[in-house]
ROROVEX-84692 format. One record per atom (N, C-alpha, C, O, CB): residue number from 1; chain; x negated, y negated, z negated. Coordinates in steps of 0.1 Angstrom, whole numbers, always signed. Each point is the difference from the previous one (the first is absolute). Glycine has a CB too. Example, Ala and Ser with C-alpha at 12.3 -4.5 7.8 and 13.67 -1.06 7.14 Angstrom:
% ROROVEX-84692
1,A,-132,+57,-78
1,A,+9,-12,+0
1,A,-9,-12,+0
1,A,-10,+0,-7
1,A,+29,+12,-5
2,A,-15,-23,+19
2,A,-9,-11,+0
2,A,+8,-11,-8
2,A,-5,-11,-1
2,A,-7,+17,+23
% end
This chain:
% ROROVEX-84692
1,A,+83,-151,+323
1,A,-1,+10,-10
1,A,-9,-6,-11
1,A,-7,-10,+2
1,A,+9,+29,+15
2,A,-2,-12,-33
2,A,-5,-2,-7
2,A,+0,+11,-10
2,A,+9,+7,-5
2,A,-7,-28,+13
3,A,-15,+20,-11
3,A,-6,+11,-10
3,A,+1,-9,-15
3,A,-5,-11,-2
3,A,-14,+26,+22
4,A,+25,-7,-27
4,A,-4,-4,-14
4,A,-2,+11,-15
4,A,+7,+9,-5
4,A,+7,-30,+18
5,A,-24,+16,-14
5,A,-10,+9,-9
5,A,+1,-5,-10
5,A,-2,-12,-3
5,A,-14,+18,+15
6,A,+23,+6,-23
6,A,-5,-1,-18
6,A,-11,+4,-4
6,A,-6,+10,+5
6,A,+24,-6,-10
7,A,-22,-8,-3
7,A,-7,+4,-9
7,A,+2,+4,-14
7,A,+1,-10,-7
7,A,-9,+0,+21
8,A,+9,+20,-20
8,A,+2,+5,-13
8,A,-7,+7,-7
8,A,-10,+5,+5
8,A,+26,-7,+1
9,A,-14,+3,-17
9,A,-8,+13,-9
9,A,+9,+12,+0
9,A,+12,+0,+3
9,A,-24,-16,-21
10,A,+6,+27,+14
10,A,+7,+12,+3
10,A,+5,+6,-14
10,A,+1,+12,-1
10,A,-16,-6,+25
11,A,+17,-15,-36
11,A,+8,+0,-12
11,A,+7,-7,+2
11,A,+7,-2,-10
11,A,-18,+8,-2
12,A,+13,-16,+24
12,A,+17,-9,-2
12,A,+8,+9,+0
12,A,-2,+9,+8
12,A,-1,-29,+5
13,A,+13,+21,-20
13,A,+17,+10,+8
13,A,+13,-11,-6
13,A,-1,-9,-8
13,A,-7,+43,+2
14,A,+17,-31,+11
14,A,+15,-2,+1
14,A,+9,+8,+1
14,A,+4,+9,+8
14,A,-11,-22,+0
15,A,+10,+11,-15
15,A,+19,+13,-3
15,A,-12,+13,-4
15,A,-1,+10,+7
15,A,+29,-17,+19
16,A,-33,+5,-35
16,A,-11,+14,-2
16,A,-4,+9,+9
16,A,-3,+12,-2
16,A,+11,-11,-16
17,A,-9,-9,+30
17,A,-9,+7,+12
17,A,-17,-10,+1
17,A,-4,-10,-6
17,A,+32,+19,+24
18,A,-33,-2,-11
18,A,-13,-9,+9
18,A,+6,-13,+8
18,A,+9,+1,+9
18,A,-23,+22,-4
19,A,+9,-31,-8
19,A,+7,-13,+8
19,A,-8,+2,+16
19,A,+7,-6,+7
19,A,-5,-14,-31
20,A,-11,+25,+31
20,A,-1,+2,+9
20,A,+11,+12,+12
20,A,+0,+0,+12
20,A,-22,-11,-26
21,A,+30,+20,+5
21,A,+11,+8,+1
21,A,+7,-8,+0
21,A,+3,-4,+11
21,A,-7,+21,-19
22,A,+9,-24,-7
22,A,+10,-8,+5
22,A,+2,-10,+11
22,A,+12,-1,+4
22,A,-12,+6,-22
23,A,-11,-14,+24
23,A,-1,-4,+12
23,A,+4,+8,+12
23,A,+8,-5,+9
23,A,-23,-6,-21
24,A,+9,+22,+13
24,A,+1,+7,+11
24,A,+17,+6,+1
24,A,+4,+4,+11
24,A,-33,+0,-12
25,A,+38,-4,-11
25,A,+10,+5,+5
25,A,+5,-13,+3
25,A,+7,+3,+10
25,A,-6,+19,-21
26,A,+1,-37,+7
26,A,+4,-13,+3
26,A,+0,+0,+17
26,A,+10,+1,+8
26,A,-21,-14,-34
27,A,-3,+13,+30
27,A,-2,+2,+13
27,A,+13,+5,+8
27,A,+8,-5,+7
27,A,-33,+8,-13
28,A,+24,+10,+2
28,A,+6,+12,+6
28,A,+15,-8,+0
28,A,+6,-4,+11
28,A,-23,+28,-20
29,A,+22,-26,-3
29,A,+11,-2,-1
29,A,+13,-15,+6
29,A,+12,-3,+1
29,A,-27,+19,-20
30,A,-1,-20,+23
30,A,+4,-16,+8
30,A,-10,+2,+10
30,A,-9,-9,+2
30,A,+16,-11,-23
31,A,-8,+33,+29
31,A,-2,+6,+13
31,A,-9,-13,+7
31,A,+2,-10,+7
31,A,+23,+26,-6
32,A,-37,-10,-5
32,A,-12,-10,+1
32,A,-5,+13,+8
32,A,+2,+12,-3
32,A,-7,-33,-23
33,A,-5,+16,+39
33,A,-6,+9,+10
33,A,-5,+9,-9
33,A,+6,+10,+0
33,A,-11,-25,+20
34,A,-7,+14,-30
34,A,-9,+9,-4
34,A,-8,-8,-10
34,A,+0,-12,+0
34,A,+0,+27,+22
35,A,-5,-7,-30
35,A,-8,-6,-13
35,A,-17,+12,-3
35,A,-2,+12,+3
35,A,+34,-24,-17
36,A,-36,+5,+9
36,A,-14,+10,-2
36,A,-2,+1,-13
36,A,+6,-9,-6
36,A,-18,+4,+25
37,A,+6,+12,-27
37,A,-3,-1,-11
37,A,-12,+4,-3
37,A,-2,+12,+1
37,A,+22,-10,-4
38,A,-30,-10,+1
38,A,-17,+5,-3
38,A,-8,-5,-14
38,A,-2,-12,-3
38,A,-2,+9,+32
39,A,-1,+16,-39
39,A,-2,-3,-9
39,A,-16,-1,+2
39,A,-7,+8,+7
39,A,+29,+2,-18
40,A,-28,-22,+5
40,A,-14,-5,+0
40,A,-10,+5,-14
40,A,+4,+2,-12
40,A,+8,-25,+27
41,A,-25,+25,-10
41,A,-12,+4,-11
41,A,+1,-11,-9
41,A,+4,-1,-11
41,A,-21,+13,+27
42,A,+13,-17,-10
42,A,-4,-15,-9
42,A,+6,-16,+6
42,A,+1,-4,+12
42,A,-26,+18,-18
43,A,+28,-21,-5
43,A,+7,-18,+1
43,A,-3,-2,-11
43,A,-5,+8,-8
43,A,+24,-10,+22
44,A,-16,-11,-15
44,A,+3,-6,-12
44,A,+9,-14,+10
44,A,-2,-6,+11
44,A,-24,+16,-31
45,A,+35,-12,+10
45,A,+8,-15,+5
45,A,-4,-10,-11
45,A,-10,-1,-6
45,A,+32,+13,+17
46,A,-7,-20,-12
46,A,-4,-19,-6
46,A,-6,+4,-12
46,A,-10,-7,-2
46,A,+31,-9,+10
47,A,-17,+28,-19
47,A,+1,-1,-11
47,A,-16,+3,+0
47,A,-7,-4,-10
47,A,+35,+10,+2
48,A,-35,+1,+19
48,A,-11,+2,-2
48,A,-7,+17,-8
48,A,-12,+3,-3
48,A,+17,-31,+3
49,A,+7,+36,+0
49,A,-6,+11,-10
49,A,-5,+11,+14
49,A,+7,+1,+11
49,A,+13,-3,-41
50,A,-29,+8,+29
50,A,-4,+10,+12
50,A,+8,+13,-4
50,A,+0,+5,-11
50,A,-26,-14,+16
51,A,+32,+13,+7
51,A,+4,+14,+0
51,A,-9,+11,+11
51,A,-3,-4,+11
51,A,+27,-8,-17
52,A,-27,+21,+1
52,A,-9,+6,+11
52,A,+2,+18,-7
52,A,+4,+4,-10
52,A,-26,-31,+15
53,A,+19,+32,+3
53,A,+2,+16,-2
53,A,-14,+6,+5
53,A,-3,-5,+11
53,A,+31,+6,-7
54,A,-35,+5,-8
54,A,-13,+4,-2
54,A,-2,+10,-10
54,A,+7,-3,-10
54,A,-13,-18,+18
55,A,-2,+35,-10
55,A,+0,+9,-3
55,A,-1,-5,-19
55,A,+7,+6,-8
55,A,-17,+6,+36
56,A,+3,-22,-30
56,A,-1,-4,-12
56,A,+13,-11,-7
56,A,+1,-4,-12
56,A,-28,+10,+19
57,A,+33,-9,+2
57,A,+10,-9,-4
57,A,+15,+6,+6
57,A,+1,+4,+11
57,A,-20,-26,-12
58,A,+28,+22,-6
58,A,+18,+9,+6
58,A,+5,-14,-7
58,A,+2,-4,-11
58,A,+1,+39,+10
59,A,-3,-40,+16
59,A,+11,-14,-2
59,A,+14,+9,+1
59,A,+2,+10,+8
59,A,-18,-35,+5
60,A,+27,+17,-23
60,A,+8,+4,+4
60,A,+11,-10,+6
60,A,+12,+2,+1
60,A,-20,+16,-17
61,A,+0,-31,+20
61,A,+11,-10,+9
61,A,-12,-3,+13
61,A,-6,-10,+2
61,A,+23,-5,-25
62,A,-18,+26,+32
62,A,-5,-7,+7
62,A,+6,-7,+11
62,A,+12,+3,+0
62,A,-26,+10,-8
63,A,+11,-20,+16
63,A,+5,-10,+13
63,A,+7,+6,+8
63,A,-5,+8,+7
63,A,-12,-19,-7
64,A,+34,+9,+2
64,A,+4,+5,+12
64,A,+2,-17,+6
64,A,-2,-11,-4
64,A,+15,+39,-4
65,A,-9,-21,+21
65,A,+1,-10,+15
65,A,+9,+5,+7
65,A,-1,+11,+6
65,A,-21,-17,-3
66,A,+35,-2,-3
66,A,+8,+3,+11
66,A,+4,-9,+11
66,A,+1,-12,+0
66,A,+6,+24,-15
67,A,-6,-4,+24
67,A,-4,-9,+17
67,A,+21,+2,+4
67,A,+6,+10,-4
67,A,-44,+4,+18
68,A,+44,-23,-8
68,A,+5,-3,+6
68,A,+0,-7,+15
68,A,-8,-8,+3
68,A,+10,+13,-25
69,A,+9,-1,+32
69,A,+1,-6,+11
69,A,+9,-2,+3
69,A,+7,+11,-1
69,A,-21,-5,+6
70,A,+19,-14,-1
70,A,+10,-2,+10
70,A,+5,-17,+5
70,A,-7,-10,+1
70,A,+16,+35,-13
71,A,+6,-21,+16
71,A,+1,-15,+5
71,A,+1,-12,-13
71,A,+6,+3,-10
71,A,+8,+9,+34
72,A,-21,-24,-23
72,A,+2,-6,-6
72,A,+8,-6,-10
72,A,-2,-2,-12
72,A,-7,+5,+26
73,A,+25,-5,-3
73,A,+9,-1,-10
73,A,+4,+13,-14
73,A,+8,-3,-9
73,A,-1,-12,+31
74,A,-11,+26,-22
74,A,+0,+9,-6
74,A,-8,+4,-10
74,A,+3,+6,-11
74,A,+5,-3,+27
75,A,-23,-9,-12
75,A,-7,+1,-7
75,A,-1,-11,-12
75,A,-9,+1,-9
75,A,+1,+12,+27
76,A,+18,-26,-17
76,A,+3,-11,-5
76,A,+11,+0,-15
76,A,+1,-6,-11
76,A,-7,+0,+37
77,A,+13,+17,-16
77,A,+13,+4,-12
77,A,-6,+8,-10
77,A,+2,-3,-11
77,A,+18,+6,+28
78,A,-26,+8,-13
78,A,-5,+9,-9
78,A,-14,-4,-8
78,A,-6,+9,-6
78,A,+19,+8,+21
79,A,-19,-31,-14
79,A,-8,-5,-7
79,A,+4,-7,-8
79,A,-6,-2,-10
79,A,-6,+4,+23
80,A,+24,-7,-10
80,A,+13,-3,-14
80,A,-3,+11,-9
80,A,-8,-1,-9
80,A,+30,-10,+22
81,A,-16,+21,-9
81,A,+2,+15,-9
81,A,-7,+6,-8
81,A,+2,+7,-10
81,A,+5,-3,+25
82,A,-19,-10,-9
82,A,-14,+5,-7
82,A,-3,-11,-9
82,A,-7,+3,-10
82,A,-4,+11,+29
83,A,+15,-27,-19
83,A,-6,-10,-9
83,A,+6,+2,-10
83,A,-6,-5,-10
83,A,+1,-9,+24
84,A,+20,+21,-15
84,A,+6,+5,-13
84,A,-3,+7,-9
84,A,+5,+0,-11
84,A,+6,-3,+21
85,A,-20,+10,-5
85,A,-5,+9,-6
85,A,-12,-3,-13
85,A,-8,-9,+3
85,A,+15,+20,+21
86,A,-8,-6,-36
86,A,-13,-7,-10
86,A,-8,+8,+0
86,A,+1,+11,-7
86,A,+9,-22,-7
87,A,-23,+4,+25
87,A,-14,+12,-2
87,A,-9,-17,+0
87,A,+0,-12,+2
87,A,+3,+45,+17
88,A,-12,-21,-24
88,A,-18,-11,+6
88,A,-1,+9,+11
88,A,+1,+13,+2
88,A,-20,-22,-27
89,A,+14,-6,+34
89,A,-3,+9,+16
89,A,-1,-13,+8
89,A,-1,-11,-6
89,A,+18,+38,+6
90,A,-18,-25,+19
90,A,+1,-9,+4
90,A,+8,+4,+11
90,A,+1,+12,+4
90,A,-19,-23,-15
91,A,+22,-1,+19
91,A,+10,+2,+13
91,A,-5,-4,+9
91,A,+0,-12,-2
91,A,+17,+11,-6
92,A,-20,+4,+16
92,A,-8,-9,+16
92,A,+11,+4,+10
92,A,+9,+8,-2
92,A,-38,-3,+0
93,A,+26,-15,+14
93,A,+7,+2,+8
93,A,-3,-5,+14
93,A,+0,-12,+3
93,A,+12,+13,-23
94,A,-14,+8,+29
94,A,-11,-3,+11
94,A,+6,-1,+9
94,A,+10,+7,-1
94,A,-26,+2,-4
95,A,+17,-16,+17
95,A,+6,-3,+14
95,A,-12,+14,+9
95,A,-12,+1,+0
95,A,+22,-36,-3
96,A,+2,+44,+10
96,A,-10,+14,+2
96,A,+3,+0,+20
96,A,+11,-6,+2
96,A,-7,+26,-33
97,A,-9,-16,+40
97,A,+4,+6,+14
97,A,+0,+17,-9
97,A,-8,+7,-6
97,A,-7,-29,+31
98,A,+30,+23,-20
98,A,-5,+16,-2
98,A,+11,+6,+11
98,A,+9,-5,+6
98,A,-18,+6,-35
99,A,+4,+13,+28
99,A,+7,+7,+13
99,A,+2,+17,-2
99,A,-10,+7,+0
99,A,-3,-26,+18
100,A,+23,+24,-20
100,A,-3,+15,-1
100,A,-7,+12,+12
100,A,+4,+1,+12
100,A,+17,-9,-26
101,A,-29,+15,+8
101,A,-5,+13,+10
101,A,+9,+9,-2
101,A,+5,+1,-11
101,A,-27,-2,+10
102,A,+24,+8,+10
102,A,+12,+13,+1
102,A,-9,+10,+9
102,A,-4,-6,+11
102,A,+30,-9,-11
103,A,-31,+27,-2
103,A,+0,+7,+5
103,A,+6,+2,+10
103,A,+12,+2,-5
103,A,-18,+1,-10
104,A,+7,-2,+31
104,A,+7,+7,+8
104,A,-1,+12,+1
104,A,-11,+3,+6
104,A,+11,-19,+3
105,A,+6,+24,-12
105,A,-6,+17,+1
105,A,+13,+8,+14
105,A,-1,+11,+4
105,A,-10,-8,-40
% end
């Protein structure tokens, strides 16, 4: 398995959506286990500019992070997919043990 994590700002978009939307329907659509989507207070990346949200400052790009999992080869194809894409951001890509919880009820 492997997890692979974007990084973006939350003014990237594509096809005049949110590029983290647009990610998440890619996922969906090339039936990828599951994707997360978590918008961050504060970053700054390469370029160096701080984004942060605080009562005195209304960033309006602040940091999203999207988490991916699955099997490798999958997570390989669809890191193609994403490299197509034109943002500032970054791509990681982690070798993960992972395992699902299920409720037995």
């Amino acid at each position: 398995m492997k997890l692979l994590r974007i990084y973006l700002g939350e003014k990237d978009s594509k096809g005049g959506k949110p590029l983290a939307e647009y990610i998440v329907e890619l996922a969906y659509r090339n039936h990828m286990v599951g994707i997360t989507v978590c918008k961050g207070i504060m970053g700054f990346g390469k370029k160096r500019h701080m984004h942060r949200s605080d009562f005195f400052t209304l960033s309006e790009d602040l940091p999203i992070i999207i988490d991916l999992v699955d099997e490798e080869e999958k997570i390989d194809e669809f890191e193609k997919e994403i490299k197509k894409l034109n943002f500032d951001g970054l791509i990681v890509k982690i070798p993960v043990d992972a395992y699902y919880m299920e409720n037995e009820k």
